[in-house]
C-alpha positions as CSV (number, residue, x, y, z in Angstrom):
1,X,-1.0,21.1,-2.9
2,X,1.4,18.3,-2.4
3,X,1.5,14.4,-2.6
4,X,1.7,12.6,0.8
5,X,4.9,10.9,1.2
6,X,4.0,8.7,4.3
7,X,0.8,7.0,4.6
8,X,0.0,5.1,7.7
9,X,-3.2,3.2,8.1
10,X,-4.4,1.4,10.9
11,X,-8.1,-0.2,10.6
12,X,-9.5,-1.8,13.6
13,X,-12.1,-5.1,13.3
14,X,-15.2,-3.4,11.3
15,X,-16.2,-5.1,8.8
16,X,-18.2,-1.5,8.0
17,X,-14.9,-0.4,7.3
18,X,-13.1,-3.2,5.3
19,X,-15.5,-2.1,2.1
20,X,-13.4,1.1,1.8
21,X,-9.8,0.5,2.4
22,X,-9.4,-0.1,-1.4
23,X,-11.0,3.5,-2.4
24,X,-8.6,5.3,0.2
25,X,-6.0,3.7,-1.2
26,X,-6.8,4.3,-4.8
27,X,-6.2,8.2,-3.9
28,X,-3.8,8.2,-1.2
29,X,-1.2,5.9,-2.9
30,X,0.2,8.2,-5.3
31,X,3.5,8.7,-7.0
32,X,5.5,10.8,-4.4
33,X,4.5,8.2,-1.9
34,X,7.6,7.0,0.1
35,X,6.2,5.0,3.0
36,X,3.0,2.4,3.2
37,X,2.1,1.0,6.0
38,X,-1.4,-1.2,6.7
39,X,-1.8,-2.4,9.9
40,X,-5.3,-4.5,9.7
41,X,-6.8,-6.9,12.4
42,X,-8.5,-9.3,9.4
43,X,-7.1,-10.8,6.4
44,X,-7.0,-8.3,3.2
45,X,-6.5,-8.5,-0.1
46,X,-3.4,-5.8,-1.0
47,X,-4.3,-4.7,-4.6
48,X,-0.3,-4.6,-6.5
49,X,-1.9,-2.8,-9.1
50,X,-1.4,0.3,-6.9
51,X,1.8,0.0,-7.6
52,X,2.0,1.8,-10.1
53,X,4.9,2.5,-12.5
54,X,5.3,6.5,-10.3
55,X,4.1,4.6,-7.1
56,X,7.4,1.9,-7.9
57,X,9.8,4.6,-8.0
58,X,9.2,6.1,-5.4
59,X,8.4,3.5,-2.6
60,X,10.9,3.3,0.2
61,X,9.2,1.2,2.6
62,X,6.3,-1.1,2.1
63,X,4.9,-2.6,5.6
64,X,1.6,-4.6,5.1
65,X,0.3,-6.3,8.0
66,X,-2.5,-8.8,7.6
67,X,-2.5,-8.5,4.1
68,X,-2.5,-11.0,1.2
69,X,0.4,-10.1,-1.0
70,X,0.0,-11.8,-4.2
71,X,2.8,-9.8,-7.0
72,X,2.3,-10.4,-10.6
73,X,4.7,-10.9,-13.4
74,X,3.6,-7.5,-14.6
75,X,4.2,-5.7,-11.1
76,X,8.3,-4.6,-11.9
77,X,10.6,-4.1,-9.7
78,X,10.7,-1.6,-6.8
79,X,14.1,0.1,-7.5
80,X,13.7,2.9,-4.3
81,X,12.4,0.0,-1.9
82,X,14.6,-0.4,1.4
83,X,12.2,-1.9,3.9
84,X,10.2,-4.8,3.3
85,X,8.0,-6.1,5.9
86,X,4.7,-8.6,4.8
């Protein structure tokens, strides 16, 4: 079985559901992945350290929508991104 290559993931206001976004991500973001997009209707927390060195390669477009985006000097560049939106 393949990697996803486009992962689009739209959470309405549950705070039921909030608790889990970090554990689907942890397996859906995956080297292979192309496209991420996170529509959320309350303020998260995007973890960089799912960008992984595979994940970094790979990326193409990287749309996070609600989301705290805070890089760190270890997070290296993203040499296959061509969309940006935050």
């Amino acid at each position: 079985m393949g990697t996803a290559k486009i992962l689009k993931l739209n959470v309405a206001d549950e705070d039921s559901t909030y608790p889990y976004i970090d554990r689907w991500l942890e397996v859906a973001v995956t080297p292979g992945i192309e496209e991420l997009t996170l529509t959320l209707h309350k303020k998260y927390i995007f973890a960089c350290s799912l960008l992984s060195d595979g994940v970094r390669d790979s990326i193409r477009c990287l749309e996070l929508n609600l989301c705290a985006f805070h890089p760190m000097a270890e997070l290296g560049p993203l040499r296959s991104l061509t969309k940006l939106h935050l």
